[in-house]
C-alpha positions as CSV (number, residue, x, y, z in Angstrom):
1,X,32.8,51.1,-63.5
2,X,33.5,51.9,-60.0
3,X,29.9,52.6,-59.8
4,X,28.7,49.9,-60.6
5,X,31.0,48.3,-58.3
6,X,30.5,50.2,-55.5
7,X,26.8,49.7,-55.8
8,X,26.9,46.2,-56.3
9,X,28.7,46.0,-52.8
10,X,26.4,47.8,-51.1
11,X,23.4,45.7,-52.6
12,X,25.4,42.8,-51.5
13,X,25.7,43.7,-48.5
14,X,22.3,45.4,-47.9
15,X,21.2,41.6,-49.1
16,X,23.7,39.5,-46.5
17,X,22.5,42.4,-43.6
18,X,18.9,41.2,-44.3
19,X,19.6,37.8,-44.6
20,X,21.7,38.1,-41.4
21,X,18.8,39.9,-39.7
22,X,16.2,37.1,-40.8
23,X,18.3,34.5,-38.9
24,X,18.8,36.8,-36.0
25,X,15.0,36.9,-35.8
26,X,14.5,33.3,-36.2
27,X,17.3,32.8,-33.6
28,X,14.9,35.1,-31.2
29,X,11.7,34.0,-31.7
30,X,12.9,30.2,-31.6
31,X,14.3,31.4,-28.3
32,X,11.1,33.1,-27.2
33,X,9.0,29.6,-28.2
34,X,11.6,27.9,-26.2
35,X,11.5,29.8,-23.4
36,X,8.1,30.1,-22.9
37,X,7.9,26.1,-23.1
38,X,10.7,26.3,-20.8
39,X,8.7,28.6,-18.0
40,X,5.4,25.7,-18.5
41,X,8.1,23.0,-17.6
42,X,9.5,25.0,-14.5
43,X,5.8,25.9,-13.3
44,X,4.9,22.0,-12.8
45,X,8.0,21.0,-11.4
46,X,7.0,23.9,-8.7
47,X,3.7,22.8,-8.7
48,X,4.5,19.4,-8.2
49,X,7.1,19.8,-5.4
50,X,7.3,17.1,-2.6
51,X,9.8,18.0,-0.7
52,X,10.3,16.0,2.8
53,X,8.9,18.5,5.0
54,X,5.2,18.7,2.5
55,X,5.3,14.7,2.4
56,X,5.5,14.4,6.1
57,X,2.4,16.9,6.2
58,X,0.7,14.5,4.4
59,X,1.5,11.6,6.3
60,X,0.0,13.3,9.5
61,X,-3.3,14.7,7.3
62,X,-3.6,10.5,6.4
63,X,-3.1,9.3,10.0
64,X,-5.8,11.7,11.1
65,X,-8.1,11.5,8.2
66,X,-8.1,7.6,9.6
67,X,-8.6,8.4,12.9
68,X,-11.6,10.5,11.8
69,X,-12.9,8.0,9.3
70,X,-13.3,5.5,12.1
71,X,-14.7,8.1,14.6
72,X,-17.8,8.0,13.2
73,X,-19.8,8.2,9.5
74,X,-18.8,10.7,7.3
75,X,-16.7,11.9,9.5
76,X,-13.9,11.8,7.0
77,X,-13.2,11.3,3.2
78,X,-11.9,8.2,4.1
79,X,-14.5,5.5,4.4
80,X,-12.8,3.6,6.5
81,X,-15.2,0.2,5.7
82,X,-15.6,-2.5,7.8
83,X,-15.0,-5.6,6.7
84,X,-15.7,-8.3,9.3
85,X,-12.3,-9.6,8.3
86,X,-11.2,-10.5,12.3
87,X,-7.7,-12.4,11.3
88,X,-5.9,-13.0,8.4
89,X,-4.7,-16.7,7.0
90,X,-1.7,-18.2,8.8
91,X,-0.8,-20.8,6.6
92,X,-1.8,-23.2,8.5
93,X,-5.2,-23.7,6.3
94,X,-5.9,-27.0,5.1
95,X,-8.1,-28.3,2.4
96,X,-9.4,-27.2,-1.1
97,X,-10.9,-23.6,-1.5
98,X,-12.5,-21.8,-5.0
99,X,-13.1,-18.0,-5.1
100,X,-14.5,-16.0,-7.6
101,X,-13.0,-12.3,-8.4
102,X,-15.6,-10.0,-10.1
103,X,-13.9,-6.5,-10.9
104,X,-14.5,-5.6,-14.2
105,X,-15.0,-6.5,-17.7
106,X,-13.6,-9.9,-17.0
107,X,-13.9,-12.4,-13.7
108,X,-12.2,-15.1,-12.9
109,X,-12.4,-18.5,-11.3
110,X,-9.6,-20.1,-8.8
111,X,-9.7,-23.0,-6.9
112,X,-6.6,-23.4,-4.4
113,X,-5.6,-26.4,-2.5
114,X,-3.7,-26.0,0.7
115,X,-1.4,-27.9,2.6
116,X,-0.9,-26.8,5.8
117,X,2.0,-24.5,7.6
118,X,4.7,-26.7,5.5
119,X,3.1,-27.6,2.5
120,X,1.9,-23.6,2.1
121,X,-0.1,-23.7,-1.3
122,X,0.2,-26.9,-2.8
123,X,-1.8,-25.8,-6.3
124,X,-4.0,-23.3,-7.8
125,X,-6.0,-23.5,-10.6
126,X,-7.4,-20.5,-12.6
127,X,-9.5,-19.3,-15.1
128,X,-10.1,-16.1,-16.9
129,X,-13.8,-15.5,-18.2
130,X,-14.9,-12.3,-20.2
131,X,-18.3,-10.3,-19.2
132,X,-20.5,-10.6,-22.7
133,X,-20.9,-6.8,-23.1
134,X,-24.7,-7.0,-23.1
135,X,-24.4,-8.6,-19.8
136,X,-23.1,-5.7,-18.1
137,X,-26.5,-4.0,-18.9
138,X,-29.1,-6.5,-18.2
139,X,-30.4,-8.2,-15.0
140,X,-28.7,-9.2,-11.8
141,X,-30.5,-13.0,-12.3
142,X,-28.8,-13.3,-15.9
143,X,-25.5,-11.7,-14.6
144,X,-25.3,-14.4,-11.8
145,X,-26.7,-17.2,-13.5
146,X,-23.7,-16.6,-16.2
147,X,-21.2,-16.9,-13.1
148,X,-22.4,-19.7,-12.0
149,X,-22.9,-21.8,-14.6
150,X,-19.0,-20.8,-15.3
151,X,-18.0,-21.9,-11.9
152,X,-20.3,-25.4,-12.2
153,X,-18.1,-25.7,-15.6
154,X,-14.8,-25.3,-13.6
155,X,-15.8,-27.2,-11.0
156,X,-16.2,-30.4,-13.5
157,X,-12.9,-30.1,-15.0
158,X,-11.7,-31.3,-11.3
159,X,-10.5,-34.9,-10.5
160,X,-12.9,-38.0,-10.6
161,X,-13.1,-39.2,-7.3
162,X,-12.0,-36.1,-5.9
163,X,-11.9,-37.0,-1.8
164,X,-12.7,-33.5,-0.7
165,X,-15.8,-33.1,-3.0
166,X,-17.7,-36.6,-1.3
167,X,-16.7,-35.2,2.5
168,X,-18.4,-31.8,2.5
169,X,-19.7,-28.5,0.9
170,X,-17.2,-26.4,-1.2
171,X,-16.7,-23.2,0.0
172,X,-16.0,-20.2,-1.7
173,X,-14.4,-16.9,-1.6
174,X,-16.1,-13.7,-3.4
175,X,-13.7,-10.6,-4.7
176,X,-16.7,-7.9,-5.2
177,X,-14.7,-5.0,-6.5
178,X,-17.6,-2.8,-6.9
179,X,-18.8,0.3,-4.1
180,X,-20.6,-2.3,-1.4
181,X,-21.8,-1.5,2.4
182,X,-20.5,-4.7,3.8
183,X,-23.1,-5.8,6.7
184,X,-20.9,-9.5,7.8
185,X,-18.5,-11.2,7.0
186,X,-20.7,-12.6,3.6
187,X,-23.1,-9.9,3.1
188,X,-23.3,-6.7,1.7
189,X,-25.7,-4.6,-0.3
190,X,-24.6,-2.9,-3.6
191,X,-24.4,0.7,-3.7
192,X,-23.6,1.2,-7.1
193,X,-22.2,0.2,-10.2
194,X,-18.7,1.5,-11.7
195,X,-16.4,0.1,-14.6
196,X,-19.5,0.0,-17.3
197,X,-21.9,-1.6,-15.4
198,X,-25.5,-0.6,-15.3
199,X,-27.7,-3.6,-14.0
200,X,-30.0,-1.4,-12.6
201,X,-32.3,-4.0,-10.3
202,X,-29.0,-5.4,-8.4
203,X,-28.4,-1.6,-6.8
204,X,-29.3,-2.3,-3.1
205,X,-30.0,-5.5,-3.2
206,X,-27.5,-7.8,-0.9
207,X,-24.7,-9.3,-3.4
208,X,-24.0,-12.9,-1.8
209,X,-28.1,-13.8,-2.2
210,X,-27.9,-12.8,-5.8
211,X,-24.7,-14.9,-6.4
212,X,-26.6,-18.0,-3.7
213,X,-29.4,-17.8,-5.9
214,X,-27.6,-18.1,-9.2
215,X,-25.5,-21.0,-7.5
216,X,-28.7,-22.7,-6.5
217,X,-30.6,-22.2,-9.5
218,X,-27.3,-24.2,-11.7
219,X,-27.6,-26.7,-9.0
220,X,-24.5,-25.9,-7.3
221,X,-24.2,-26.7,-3.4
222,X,-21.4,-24.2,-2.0
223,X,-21.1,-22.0,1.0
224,X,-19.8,-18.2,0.4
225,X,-17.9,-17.8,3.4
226,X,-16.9,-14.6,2.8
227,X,-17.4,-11.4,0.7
228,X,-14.2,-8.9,0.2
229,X,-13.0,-6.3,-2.4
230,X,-9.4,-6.9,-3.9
231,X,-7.1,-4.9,-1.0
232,X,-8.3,-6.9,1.5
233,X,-7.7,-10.2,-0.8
234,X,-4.4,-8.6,-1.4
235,X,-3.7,-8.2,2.7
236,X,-4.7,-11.6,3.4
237,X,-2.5,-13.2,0.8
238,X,0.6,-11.4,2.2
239,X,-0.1,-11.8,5.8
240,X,-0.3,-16.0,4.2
241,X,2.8,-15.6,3.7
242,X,4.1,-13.5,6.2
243,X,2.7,-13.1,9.5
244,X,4.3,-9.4,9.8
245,X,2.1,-8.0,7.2
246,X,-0.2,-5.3,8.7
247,X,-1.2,-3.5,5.4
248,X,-2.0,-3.7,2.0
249,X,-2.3,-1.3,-1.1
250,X,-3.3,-1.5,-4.5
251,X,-1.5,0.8,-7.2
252,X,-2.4,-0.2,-10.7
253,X,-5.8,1.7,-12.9
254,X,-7.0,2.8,-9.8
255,X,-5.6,2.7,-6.0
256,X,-7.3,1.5,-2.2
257,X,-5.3,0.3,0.4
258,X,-6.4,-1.9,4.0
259,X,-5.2,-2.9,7.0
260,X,-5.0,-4.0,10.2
261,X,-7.1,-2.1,12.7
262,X,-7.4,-2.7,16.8
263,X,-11.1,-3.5,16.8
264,X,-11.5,-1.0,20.3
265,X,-10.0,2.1,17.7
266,X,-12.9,1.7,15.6
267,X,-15.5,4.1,17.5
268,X,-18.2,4.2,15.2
269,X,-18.9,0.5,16.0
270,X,-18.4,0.3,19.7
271,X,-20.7,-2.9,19.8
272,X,-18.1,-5.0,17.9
273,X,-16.0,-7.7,19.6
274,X,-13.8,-10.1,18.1
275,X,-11.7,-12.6,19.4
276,X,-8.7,-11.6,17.5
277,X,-9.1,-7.9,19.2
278,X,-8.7,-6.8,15.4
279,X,-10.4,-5.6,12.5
280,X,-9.2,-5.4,8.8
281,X,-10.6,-1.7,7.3
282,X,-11.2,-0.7,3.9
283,X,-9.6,2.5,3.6
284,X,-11.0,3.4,0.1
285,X,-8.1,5.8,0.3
286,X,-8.5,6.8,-3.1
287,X,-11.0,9.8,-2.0
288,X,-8.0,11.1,0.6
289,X,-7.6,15.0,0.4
290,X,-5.7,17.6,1.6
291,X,-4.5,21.2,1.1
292,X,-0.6,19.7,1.3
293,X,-1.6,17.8,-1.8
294,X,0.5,19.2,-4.1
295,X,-2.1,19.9,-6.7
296,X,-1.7,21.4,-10.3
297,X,-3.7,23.5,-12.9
298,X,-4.0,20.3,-14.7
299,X,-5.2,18.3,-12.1
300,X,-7.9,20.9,-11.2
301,X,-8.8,20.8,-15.1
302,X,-8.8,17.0,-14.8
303,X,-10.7,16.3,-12.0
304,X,-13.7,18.9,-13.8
305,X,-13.7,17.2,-16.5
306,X,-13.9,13.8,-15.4
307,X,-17.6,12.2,-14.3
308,X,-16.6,12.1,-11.0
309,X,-15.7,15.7,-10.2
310,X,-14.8,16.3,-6.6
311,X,-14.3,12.9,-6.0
312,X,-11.6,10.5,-5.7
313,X,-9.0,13.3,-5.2
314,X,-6.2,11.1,-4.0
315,X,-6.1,8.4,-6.7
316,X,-6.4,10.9,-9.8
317,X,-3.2,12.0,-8.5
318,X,-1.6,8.6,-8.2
319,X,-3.1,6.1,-10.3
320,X,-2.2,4.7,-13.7
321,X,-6.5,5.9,-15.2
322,X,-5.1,9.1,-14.6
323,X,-1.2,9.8,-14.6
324,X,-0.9,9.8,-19.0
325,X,-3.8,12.3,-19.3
326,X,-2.0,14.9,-17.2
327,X,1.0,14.3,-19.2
328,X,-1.4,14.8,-22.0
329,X,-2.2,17.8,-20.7
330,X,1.2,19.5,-20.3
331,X,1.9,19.0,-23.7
332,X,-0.9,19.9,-24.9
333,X,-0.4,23.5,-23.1
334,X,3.2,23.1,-24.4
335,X,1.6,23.1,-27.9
336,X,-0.6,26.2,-27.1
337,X,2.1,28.4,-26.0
338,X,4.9,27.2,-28.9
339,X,4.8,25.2,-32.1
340,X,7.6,23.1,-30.7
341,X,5.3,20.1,-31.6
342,X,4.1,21.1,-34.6
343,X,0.3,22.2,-34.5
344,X,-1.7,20.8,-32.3
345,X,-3.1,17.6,-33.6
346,X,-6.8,16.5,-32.9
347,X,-5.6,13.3,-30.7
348,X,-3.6,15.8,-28.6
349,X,-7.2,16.9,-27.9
350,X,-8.8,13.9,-26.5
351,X,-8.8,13.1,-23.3
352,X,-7.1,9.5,-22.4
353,X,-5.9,8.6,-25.0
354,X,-2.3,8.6,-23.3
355,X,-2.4,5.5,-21.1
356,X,-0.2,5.3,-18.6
357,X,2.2,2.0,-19.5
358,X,3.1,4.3,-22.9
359,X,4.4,6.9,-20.6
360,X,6.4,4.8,-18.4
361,X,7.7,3.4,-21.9
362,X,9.0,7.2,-23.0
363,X,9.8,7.8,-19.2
364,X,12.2,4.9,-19.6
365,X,13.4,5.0,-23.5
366,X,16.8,4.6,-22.9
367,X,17.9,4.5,-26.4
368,X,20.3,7.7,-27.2
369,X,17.9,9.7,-29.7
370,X,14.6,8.9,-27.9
371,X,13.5,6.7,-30.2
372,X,10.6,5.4,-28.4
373,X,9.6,8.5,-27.4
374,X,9.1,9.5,-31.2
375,X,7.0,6.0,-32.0
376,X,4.6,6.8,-29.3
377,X,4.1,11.0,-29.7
378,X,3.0,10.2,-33.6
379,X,1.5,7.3,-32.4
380,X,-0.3,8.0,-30.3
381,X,-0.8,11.7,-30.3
382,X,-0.2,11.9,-34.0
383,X,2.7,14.6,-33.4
384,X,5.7,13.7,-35.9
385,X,9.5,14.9,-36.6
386,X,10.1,15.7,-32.7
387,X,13.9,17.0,-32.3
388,X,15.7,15.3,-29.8
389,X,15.6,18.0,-27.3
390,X,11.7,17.7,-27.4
391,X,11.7,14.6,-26.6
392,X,13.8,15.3,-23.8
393,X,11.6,17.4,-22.6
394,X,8.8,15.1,-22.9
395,X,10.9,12.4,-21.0
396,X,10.9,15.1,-18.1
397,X,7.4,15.9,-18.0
398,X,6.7,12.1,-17.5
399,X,9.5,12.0,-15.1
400,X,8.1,15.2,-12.9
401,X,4.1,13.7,-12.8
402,X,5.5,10.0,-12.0
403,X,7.7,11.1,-9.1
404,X,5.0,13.1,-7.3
405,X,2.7,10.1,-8.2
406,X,5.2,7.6,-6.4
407,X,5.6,9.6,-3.4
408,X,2.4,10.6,-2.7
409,X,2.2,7.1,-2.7
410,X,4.9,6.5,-0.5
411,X,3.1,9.1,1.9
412,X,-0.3,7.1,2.3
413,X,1.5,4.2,3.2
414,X,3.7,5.9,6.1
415,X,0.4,7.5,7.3
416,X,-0.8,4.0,7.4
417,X,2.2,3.2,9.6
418,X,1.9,6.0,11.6
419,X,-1.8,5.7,12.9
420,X,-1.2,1.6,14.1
421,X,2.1,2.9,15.5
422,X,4.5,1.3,13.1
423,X,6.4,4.2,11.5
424,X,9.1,4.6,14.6
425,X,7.3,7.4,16.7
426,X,4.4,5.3,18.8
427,X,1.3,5.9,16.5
428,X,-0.9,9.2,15.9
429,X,-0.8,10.3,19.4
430,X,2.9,10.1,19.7
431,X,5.7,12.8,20.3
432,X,7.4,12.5,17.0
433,X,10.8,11.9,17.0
434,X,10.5,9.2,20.5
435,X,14.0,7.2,20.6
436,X,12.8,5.0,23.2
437,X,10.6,3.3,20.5
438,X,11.7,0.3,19.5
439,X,10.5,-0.9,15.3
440,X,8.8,-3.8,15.0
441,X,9.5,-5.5,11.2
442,X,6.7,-4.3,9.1
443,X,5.5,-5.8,6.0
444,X,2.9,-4.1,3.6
445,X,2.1,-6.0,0.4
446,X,1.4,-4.2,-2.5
447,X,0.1,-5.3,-5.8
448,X,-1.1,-3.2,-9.4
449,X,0.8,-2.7,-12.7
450,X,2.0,0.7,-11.6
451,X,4.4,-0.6,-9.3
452,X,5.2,-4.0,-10.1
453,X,5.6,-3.0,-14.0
454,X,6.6,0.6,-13.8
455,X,10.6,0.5,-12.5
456,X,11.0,4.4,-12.0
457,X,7.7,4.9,-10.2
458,X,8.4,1.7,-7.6
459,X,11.9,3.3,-7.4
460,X,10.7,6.7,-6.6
461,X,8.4,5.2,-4.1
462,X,11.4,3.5,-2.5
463,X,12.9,6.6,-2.3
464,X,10.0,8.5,-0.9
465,X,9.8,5.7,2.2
466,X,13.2,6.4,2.9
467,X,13.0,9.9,2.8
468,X,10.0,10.2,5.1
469,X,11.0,7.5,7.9
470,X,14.5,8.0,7.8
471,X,16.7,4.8,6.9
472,X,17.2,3.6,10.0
473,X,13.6,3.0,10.4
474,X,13.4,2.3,6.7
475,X,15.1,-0.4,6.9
476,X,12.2,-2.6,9.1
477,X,9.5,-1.9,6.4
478,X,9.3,-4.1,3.9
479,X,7.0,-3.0,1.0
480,X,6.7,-6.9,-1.2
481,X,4.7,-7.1,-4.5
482,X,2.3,-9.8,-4.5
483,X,0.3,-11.1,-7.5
484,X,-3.3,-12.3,-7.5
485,X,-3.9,-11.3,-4.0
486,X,-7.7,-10.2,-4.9
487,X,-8.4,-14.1,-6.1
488,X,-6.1,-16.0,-4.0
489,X,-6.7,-14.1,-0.8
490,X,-10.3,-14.6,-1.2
491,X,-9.6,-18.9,-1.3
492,X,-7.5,-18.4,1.7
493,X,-9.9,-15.8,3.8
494,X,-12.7,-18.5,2.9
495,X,-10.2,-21.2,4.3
496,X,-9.9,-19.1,7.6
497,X,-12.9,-18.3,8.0
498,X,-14.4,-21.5,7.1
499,X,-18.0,-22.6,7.9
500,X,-16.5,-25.5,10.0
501,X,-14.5,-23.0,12.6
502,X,-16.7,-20.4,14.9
503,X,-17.6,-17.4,13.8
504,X,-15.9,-14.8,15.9
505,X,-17.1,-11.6,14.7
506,X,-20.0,-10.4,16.7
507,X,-22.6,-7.0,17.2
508,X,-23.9,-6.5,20.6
C-alpha cells in the first residue's frame, strides 16, 4: 500500500511538474512574442524621432530649398510656381463674383456677393456637382461643356431683375487643382492629369480656352479673371480677412502650401514687375526632401510601392492619402514577427484600406477598454478578439506616425517664415538667434481635414511651432483654419483682380 502510494505521489507530481513546465513555457514564449513586438514598436519611435534640434534642420533645408526653387528651373524639388497672383483681396471688394473649383471627382459652383471693407461677405451661394465617371475619361469639349451648362443652370437660379447681371459681364474665378504651368494670371497649359482623370486631348492644351469655349458654346458671356490651384484660393481668403496673412497651407488627402514672395527674390523671372512689389508662389511643397527627414523602413516600402515612386516625398510623410497605410504597415510587421493579432488576415494585406480619419478615431478612443479601437481593427482589417493591451499598442503606433506627421508639418511652415523673414531671426540670410529683430504678427491660414478634424495632429502641430520658434516668438504666429478657401478665394481673387481695374502684372 505504501507503494502504491508512494507511486501515485510521484506520478502526481511528475504530472503537476509538467503541467507547471507547460505554463512556464507559455509564459516564455508569450514573452518572447511580446518582446519582439515590443522591439518593432521602439524601432519606429527611433525612426521617427523629431527632436528640436532635427526639426530646426529641416526648417533651414525648406528655407533654402525655396531660395533654390526660385533661383532658377529645376533648381530645386520645390517648384516654386508662379502664379501672377500680385496682391491678395482686402476686403474692400465690391460687387457679385462666381468661381468654379475643379479638383477631383466633384466641382463645385459659388457665386459670392461682397460688400465692401464693412459689409465683408454679404452672401455666398454654393453648389456641389459630381463628375459622371465616364466623363473623367472622355474629351476636354464634353468635360467643359458639362461645366458650363452646370454653371448656366446656377446662374438661372439667381434673382429676376438682378441689377448686377443688366450693368456688365460676370466674372469668374477658376480653382484648377490639377499639375498646370501657369503663363498669366488666366492662362495655363495642363501638364497632366491626376485623381482618375485621363482626358487625353486636354494635356497641353491652355485650360481657361477650353473652359471659354465651353462657356461660349452654352451661350454664357463671362470673363475668367483668373486661374489658381486651391493654396493660393486658400491664401487669398485669409489675407480677406486678415491683412497679416502671408502664407497658406493645405493639410487634408494631400498637402501644398503658398505664399507671399517679394517679386525682386524671384531670380528665375527677373523681367517681372508688379506694382505691389510682390508675388504669391506655389510651393508645391509636397515634393520637399531631405536627409533630416526622418524617414522609416515603411515609408521607403511605401513610397516603392506607390505609382509615384520617388516623388512627392514630403506629403507621403504628412498627409492624410498616406498616414493609415503606414500604420497599416507596422501592424502588419507586428503580425509577421508575433501572433499577437491573430494570423495575418488578407485585408491586413492590402494596401489603403486604412484611411486616415479611422486612425485618428483609434488615435483618439477614449473609452477605457479601447472599444473603438476593436470596431475598426475587425472592421476594417478583419483582426478580431484584440486584448486590451493590443490595442494599446495600436493606439501608440497611430500616436508615433501622427506626431512626426504634425511636426513635420509644423517645420515647413517655420521654413516658410524663415525665408520672408518672419520667424524672429531676419530671413534665410540671417544670423540666427538676432535679438535686435523685432516680430511682426504673422498669420498663415491653413485649411484640410487633417488639421481642422484631426484634434491630436493640429495639437501636435501647435506644439511643434512652439518648439521650433520658441514661445516668445510663438506667440506672434497665428496659424487660423479657414474653410472653402479654394472656391471662395477664387470669387474674391477674381473681385481683385477684376477686368475693370489695371492689370499690374507685367513681362519685360
Amino acid at each position: 500500500m505504501g507503494r502504491v502510494t508512494l507511486g501515485l505521489a510521484v506520478g502526481v507530481a511528475v504530472v503537476a511538474c509538467a503541467v507547471a513546465g507547460l505554463v512556464v513555457g507559455r509564459r516564455v514564449r508569450s514573452r518572447r512574442k511580446w518582446g519582439r513586438v515590443v522591439g518593432v514598436l521602439r524601432e519606429l519611435e527611433e525612426s521617427c524621432e523629431t527632436t528640436v534640434g532635427r526639426l530646426k534642420q529641416v526648417v533651414d533645408a525648406m528655407a533654402v530649398e525655396m531660395h533654390a526653387g526660385l533661383a532658377s528651373e529645376g533648381g530645386s524639388k520645390l517648384k516654386m510656381l508662379l502664379t501672377f497672383v500680385d496682391h491678395l483681396p482686402t476686403g474692400s471688394e465690391v460687387g457679385t463674383y462666381y468661381a468654379l473649383d475643379l479638383g477631383g471627382t466633384n466641382f463645385r459652383v459659388l457665386r459670392v456677393q461682397l460688400g465692401g471693407r464693412l459689409s465683408s461677405i454679404l452672401s455666398k451661394d454654393v453648389e456641389l456637382q459630381p463628375i459622371p465617371q465616364h466623363l473623367m475619361r472622355s474629351t476636354s469639349e464634353d468635360l467643359f461643356d458639362f461645366i458650363a451648362s452646370t454653371l448656366k443652370q446656377f446662374i438661372e437660379k439667381e434673382e429676376n431683375g438682378s441689377k448686377f447681371s443688366s450693368l456688365r459681364t460676370r466674372e469668374l474665378g477658376f480653382t484648377f487643382s490639377f499639375p498646370v504651368k501657369q503663363m498669366s494670371l488666366c492662362s495655363g497649359i495642363l501638364l497632366k492629369w491626376t485623381k482618375g482623370f485621363a482626358i487625353e486631348d486636354m494635356v497641353g492644351k491652355e485650360v481657361v480656352e477650353c473652359l471659354r469655349a465651353g462657356l461660349t458654346r452654352n451661350g454664357l458671356d463671362m470673363q475668367v479673371a483668373v486661374l489658381v490651384n486651391d493654396t493660393v484660393g486658400t491664401l487669398a481668403l485669409g489675407h480677406y480677412h486678415d491683412a497679416d496673412t502671408v502664407a497658406a497651407v493645405i493639410i487634408g488627402t494631400g498637402t501644398n502650401a503658398s505664399y507671399l514672395e517679394r517679386a525682386d527674390a524671384i531670380i528665375k523671372c527677373q523681367g517681372l514687375l508688379t506694382t505691389s512689389g510682390g508675388m504669391v508662389v506655389n510651393m508645391e511643397w509636397g515634393n520637399f526632401w531631405s536627409s533630416h527627414l526622418p524617414r522609416t523602413p515603411y515609408d521607403i516600402d511605401l513610397d516603392a510601392e506607390s505609382p509615384n515612386p520617388n516623388d512627392q516625398g514630403f506629403e507621403k510623410m504628412i498627409s492624410g492619402m498616406y498616414l493609415g497605410d503606414i500604420v497599416r504597415r507596422v501592424i502588419l510587421r507586428m503580425s509577421q514577427e508575433s501572433d499577437i493579432f491573430g494570423p495575418v488576415s488578407s485585408s491586413l494585406l492590402e494596401p489603403f484600406i486604412l484611411h486616415t480619419p479611422f486612425v485618428a478615431k483609434m488615435h483618439e478612443d477614449d473609452s477605457s477598454d479601447l472599444q473603438e479601437v476593436a470596431r475598426i481593427l475587425k472592421e476594417k482589417l478583419e483582426i478580431s478578439e484584440v486584448p486590451l493591451k493590443v490595442r494599446k499598442l495600436v493606439v501608440r503606433i497611430c500616436d508615433v506616425v501622427t506626431r512626426r506627421a504634425a511636426r513635420l508639418a509644423a517645420a515647413g511652415i517655420v521654413g516658410i517664415l524663415k525665408k520672408i523673414g518672419r520667424d524672429g531671426t531676419g530671413g534665410i540670410s540671417s544670423v540666427r538667434g538676432r535679438s535686435d529683430i523685432k516680430m511682426r504678427r504673422t498669420v498663415v491660414a491653413i485649411e484640410g481635414a487633417l488639421y481642422t478634424g484631426y484634434t491630436m495632429f493640429r495639437e501636435y502641430l501647435h506644439e511643434a511651432l512652439n518648439d521650433i520658434l520658441g514661445e516668445e516668438i510663438a506667440q506672434h504666429v497665428i496659424l487660423r483654419a479657414t474653410e472653402d478657401g479654394s472656391g471662395i478665394g477664387a470669387a474674391l481673387l477674381a473681385a481683385s483682380h477684376s477686368s475693370y481695374s489695371v492689370d499690374s502684372v507685367q513681362l519685360i
